[in-house]
Backbone as a ProteinNet text record, in pm:
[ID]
protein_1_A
[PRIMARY]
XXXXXXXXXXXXXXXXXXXXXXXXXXXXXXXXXXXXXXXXXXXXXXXXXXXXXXXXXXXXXXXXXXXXXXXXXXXXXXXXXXXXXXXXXXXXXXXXXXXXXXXXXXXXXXXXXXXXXXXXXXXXXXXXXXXXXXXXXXXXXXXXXXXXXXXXXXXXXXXXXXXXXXXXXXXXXXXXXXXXXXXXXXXXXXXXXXXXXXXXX
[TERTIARY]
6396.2	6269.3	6154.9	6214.7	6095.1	6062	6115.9	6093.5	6010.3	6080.6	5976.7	5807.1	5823.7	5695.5	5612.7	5641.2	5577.3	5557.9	5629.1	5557.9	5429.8	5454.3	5355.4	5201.3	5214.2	5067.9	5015.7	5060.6	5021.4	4911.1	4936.6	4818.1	4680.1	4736	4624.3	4578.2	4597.3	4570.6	4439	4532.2	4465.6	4361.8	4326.6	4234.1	4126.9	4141.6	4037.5	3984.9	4036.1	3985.7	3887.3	3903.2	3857.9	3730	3726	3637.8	3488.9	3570.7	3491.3	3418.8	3446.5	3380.7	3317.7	3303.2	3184.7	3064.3	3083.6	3012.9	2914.6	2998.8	2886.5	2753.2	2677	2526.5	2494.4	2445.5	2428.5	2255.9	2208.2	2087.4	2004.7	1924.2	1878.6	1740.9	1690.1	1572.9	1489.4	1369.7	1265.6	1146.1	1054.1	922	805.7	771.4	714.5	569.9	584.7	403.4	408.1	504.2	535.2	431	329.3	251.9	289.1	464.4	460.7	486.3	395.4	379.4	478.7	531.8	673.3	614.6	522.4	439.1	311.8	221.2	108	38.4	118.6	55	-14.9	-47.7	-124.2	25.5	55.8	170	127.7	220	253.1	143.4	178.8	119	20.9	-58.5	-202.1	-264.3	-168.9	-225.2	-252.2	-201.2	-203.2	-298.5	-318.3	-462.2	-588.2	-596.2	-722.9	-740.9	-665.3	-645.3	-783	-628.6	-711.5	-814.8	-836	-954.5	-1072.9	-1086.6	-1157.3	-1224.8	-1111.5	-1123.6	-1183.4	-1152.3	-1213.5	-1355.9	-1382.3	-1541.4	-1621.4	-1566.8	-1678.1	-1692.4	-1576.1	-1579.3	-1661.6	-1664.4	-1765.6	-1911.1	-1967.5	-2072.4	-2150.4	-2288.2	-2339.6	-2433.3	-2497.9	-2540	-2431.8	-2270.1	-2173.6	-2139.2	-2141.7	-2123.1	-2193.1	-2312.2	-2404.2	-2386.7	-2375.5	-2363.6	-2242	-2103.3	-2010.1	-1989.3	-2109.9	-2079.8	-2103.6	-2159.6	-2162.5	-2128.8	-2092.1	-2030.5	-1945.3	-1885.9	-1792.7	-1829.4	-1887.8	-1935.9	-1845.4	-1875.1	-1780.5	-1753.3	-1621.1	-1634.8	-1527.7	-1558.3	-1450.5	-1454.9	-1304	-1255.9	-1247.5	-1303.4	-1293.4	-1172.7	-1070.5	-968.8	-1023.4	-971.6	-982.8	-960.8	-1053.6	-1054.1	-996.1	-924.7	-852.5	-888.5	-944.2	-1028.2	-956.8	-805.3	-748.3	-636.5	-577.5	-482.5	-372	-320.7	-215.9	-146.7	-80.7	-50	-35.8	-154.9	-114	-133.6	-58.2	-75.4	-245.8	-319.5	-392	-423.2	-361.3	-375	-288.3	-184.2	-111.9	-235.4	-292.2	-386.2	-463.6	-552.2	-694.2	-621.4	-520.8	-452.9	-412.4	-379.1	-356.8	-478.9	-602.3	-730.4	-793.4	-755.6	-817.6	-721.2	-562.3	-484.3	-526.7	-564	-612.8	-759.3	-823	-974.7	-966.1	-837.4	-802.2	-781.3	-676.9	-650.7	-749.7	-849	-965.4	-1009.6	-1027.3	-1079.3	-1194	-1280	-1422.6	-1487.2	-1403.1	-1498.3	-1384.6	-1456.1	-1381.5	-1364.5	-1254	-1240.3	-1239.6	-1295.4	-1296.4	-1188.3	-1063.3	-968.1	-966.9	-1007.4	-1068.4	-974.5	-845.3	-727.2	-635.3	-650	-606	-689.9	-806.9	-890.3	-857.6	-786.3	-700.9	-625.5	-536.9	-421.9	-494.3	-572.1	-656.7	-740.6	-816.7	-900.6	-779.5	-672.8	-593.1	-497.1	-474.3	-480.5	-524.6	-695.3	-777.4	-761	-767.7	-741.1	-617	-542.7	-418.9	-439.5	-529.1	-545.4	-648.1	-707.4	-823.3	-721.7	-607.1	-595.3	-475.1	-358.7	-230.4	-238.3	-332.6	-339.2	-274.2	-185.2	-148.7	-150.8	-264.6	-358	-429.2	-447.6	-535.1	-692.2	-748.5	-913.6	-983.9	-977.2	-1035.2	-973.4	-846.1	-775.1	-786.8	-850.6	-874.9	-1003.3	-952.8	-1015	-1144.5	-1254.8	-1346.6	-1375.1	-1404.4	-1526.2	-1689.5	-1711.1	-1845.5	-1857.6	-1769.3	-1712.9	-1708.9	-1638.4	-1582.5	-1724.5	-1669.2	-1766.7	-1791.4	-1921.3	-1982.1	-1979.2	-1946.6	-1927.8	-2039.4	-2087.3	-2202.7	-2180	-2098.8	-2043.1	-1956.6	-1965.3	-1862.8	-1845.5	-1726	-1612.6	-1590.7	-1630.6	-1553.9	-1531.9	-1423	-1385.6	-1329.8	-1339	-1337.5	-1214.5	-1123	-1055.6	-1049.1	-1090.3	-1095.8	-1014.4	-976.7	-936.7	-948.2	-959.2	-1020.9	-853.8	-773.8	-676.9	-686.5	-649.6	-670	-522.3	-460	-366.5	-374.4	-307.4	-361.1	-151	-94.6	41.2	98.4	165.4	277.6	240.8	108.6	46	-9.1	-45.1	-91.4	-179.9	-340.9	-401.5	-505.5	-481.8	-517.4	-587.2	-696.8	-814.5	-855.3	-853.4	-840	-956.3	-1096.2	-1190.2	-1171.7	-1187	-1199.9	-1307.5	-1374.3	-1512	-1545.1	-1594.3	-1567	-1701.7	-1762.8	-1910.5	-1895.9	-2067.3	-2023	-2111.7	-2126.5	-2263.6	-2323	-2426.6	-2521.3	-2523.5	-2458.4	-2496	-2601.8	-2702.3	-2812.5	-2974.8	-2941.4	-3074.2	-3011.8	-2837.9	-2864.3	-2825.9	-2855.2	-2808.4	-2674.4	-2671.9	-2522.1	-2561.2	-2499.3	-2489.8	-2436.1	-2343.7	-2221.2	-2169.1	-2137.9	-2089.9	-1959.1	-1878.4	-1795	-1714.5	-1634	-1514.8	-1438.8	-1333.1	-1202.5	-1116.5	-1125.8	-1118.8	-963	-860.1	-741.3	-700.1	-657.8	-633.4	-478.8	-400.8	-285.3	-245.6	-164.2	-95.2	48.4	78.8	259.9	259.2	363.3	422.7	545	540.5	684	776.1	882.7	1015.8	999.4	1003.5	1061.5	1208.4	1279.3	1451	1452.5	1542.2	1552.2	1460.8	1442.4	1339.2	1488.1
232.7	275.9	266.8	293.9	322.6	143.3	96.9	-86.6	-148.6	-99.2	-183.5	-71.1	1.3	112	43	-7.5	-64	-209.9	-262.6	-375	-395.9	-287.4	-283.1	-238.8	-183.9	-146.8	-270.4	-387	-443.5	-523.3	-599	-633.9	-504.9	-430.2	-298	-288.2	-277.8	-262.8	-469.8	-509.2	-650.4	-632.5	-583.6	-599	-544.6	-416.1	-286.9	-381.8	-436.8	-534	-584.8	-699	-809.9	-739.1	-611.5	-544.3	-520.3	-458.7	-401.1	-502.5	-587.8	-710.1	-761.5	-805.4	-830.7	-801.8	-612.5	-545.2	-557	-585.9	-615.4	-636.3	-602.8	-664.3	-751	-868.7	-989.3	-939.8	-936.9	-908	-980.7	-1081.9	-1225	-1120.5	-1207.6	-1197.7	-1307	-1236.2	-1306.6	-1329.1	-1446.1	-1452.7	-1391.2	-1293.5	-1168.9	-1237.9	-1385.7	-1449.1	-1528.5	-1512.8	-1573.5	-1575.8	-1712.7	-1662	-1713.9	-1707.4	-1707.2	-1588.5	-1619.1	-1498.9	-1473.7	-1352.4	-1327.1	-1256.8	-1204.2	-1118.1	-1143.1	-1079.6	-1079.5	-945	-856.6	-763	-794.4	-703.7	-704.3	-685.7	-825.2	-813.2	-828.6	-855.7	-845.5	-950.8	-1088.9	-1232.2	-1184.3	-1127.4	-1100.8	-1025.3	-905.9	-807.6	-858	-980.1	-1062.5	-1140.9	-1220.4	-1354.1	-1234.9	-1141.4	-1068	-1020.2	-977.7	-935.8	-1010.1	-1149.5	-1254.8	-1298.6	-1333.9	-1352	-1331.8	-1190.5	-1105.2	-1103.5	-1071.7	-1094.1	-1181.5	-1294	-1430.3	-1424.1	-1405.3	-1385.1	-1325.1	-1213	-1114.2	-1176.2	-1241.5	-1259.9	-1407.2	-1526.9	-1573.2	-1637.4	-1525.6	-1441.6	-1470.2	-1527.8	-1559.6	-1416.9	-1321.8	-1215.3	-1106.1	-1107.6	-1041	-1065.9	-1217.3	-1286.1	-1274.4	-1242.7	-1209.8	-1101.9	-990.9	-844	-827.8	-928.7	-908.5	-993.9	-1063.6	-1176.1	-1095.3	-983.3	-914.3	-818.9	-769	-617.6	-584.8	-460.2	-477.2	-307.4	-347.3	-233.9	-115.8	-14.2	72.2	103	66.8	51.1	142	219.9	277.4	205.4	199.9	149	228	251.1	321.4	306.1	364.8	275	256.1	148.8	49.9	138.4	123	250.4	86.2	160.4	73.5	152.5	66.8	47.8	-32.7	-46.8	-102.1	3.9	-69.6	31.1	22.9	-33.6	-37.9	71	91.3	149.2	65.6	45	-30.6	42.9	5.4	62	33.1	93.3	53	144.4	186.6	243.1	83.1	51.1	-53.5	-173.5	-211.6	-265.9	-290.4	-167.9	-86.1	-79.2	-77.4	-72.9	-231.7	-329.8	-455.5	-505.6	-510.7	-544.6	-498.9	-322.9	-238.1	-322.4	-354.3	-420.9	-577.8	-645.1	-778.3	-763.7	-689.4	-651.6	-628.9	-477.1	-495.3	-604.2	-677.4	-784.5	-851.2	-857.2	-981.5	-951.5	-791.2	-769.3	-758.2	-798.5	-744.5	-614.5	-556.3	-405.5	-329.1	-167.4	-47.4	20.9	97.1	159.3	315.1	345.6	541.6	534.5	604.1	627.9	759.7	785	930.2	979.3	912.8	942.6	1026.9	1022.2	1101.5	1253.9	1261.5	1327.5	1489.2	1544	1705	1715.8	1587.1	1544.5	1554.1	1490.4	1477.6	1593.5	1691.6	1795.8	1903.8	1904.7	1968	1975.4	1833.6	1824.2	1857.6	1848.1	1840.5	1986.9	2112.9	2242.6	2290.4	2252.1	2263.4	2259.4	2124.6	2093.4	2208.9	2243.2	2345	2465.9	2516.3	2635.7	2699.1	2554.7	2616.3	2627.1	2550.5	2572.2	2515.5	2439.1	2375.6	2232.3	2158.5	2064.3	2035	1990.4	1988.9	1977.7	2087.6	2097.5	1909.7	1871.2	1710.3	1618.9	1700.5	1585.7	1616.5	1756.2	1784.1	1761	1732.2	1652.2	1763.7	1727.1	1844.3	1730.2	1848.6	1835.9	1786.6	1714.6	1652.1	1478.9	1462.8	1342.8	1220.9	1228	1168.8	1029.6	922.8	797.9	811.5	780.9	776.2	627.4	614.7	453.6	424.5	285.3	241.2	99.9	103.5	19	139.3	77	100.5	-12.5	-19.1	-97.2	-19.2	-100.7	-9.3	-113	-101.3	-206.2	-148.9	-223	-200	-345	-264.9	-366.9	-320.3	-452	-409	-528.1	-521.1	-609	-606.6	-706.3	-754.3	-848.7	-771.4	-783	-817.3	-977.3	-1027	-1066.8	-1034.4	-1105.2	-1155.4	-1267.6	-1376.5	-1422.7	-1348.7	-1341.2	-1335.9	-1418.4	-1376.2	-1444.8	-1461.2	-1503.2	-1403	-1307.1	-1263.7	-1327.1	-1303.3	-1315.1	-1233	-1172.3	-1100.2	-1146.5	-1098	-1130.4	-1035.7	-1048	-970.3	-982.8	-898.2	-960.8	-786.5	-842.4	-750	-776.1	-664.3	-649.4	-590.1	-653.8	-554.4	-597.6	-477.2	-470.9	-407.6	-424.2	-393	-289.6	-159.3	-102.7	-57.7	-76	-33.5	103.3	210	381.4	363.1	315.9	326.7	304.3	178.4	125.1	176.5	196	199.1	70.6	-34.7	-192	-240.7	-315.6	-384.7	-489.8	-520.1	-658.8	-742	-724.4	-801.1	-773.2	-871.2	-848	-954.8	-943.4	-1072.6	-997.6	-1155.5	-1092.6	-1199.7	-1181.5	-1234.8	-1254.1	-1366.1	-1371.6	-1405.6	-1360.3	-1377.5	-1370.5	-1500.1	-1496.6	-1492.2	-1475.1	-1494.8	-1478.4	-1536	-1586.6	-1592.1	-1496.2	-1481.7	-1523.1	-1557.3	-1554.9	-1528.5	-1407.3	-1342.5	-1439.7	-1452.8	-1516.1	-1455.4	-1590.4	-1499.1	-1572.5	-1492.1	-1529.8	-1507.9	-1585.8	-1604.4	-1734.6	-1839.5	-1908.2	-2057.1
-234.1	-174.8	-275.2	-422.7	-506.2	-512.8	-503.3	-555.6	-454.6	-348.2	-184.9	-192.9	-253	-288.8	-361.4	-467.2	-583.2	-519.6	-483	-415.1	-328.1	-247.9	-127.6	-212.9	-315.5	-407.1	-476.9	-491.4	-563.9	-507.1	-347.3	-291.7	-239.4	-236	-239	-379.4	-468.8	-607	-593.2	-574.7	-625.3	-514.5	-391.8	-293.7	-336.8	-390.9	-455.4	-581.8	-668.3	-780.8	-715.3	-632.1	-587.2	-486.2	-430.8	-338.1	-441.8	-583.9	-669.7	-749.9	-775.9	-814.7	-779	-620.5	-575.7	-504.5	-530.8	-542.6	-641.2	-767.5	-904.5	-854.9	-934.2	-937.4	-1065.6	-1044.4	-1105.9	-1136.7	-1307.7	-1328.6	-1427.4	-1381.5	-1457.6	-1534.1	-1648.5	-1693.5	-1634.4	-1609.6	-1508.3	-1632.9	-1580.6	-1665.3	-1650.2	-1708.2	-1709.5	-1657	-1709.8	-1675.4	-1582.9	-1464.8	-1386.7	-1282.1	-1226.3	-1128.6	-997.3	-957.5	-785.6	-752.7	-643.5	-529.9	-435.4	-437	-376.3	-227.3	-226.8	-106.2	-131	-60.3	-19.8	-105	-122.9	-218	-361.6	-449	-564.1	-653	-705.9	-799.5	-941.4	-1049.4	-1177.2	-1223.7	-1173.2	-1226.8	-1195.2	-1084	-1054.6	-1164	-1187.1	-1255.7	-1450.5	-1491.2	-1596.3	-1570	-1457.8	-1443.1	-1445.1	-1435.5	-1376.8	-1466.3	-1586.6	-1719.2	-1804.8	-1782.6	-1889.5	-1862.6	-1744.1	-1679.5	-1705.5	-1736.6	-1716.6	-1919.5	-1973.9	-2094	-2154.6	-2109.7	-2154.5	-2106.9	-1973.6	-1899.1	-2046	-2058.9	-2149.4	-2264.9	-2323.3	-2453	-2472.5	-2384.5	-2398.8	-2318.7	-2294.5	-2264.6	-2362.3	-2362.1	-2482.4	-2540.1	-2496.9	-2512.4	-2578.8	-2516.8	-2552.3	-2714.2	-2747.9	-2848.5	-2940.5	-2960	-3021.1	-3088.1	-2997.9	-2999.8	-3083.5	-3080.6	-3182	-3286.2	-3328.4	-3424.8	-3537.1	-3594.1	-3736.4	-3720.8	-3646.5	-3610.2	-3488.4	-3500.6	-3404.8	-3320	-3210.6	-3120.4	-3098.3	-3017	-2970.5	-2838	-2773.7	-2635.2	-2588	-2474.1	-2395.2	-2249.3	-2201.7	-2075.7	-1988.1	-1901.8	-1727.7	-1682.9	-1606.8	-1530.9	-1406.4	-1400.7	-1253.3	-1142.3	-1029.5	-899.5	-809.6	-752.5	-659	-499.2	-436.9	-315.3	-228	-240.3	-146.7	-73.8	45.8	120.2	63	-55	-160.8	-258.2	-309.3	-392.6	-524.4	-567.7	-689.3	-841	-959	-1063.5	-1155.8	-1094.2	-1165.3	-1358.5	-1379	-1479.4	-1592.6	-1528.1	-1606.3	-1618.8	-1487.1	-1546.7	-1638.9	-1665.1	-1760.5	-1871.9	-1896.4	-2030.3	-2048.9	-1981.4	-2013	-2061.3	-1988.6	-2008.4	-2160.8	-2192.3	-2343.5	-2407.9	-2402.3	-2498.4	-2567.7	-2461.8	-2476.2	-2530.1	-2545.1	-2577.1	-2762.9	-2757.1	-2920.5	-3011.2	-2951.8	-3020.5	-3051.5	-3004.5	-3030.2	-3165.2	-3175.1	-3304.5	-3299.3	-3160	-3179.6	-3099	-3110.9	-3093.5	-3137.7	-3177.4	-3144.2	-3021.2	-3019.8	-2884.8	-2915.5	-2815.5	-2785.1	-2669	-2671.4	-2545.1	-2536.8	-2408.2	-2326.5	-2220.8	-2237.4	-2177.5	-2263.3	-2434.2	-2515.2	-2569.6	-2493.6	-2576.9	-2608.3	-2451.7	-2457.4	-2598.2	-2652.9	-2741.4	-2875	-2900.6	-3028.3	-3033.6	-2963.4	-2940.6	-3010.3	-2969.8	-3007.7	-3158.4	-3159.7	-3312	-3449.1	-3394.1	-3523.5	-3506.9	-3415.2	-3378.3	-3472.1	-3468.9	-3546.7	-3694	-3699.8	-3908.7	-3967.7	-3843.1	-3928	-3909.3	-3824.2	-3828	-3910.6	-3932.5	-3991.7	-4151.1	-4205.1	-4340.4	-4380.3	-4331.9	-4420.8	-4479.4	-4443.1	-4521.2	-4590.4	-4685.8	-4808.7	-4739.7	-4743.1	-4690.2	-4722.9	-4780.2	-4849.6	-4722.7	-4650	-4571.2	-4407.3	-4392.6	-4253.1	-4176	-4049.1	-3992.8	-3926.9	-3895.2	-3839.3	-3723.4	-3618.7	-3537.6	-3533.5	-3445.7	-3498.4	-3544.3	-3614.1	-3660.2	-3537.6	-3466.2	-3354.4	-3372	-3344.1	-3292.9	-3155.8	-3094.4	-2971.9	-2893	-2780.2	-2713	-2730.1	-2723.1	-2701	-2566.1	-2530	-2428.3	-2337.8	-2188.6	-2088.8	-2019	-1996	-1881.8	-1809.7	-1654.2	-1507.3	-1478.5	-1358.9	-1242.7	-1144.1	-1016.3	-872	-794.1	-754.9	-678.9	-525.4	-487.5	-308.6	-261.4	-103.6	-15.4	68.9	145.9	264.8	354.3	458.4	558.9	691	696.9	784.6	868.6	1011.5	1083.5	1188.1	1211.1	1298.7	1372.1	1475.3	1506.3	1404.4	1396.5	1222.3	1125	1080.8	942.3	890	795.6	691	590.2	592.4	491	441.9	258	239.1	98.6	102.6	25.2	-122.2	-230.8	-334.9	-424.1	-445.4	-531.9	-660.5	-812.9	-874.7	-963.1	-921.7	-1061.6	-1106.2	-1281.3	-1359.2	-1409.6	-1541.3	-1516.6	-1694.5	-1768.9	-1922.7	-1909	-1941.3	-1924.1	-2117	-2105.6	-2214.1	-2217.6	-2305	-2283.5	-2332.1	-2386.1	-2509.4	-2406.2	-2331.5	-2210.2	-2076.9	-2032.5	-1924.2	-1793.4	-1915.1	-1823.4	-1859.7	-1751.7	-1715.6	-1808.1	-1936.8	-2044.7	-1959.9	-1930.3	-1836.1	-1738.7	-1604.2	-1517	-1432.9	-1386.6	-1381.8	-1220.9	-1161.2	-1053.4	-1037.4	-974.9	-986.2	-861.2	-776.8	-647.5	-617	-565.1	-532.5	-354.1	-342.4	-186.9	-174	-96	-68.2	78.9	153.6	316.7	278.3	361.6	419.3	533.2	546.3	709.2	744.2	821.4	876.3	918.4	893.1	927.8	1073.7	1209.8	1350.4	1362.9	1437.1	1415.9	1612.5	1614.5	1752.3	1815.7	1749.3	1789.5	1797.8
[MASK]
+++++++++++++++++++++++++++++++++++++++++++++++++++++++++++++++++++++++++++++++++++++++++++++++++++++++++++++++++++++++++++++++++++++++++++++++++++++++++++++++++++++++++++++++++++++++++++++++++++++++++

């Protein structure tokens, strides 16, 4: 009995193998700068062309150029207000755009997303004592922007039976804190069309 027992487990044993295996999930590395469009939404590749895009616009700007050929200004970034019926990350954005801006090397940045963090810090160096007075940081100090970046993404949703087309403009704008005027202004037009699979045809 015990032998015809042990037999009968072995194709159950080998079935459960073979069940569990191709269950696996198979998980490729993809190209992060990849620009096909898998949907109609505001994806990854978008959120990189609108980046660079955008970057490049400002940077050669002949007024912009000027302004950073002997010095290097001080700029803070707005995050991007998203004006569409999406859920999109726009914070990943505004940080791709300030990242690609650093690198250039021509301006400084004020980030006003850390400021609770640092307010609190320098709070700390003046109060625990235990920093060499020559090395603590005071209040007052802080650099002032002399530039702002905002941007606005909207869309415009159009369907026509089972086609999808949806319209994507983003603009972004330089402002002067000092006059008041827009130095710079730029936008970034993205269209894209799906069409629903119909089954039964």
């Amino acid at each position: 009995m015990k032998k015809h027992t042990s037999i009968a487990l072995v194709p159950l044993m080998a079935g459960m193998v073979a069940f569990m295996t191709g269950c696996a999930t198979t998980v490729n590395y993809g190209d992060a700068t990849s620009a096909q469009a898998l949907s109609t939404d505001f994806g990854a590749s978008d959120l990189q062309q609108t980046a660079a895009t955008m970057v490049d616009s400002l940077l050669t700007f002949p007024p912009i150029i000027e302004a950073t050929a002997k010095r290097r200004p001080v700029l803070t970034v707005g995050k991007v207000q998203n004006k569409t019926m999406q859920r999109i990350d726009c914070e990943n954005l505004t940080d791709s755009i300030r990242t690609k801006l650093i690198k250039t090397g021509k301006f400084r940045f004020i980030d006003r997303t850390t400021e609770d963090q640092a307010i609190e810090e320098v709070r700390q160096q003046q109060e625990d004592g235990l920093s060499k007075n020559k090395k603590t940081r005071a209040f007052g100090n802080q650099s002032t922007a002399e530039y702002m970046l905002t941007a606005n993404l909207t869309e415009i949703t159009q369907k026509s039976g089972n086609l999808k087309d949806v319209y994507y403009k983003f603009t972004m704008s330089m402002k002067n804190l000092e006059t008041g005027e827009l130095d710079w202004s730029d936008e970034k037009e993205i269209r894209k069309q799906g069409k629903r699979a119909t089954f039964g045809m």
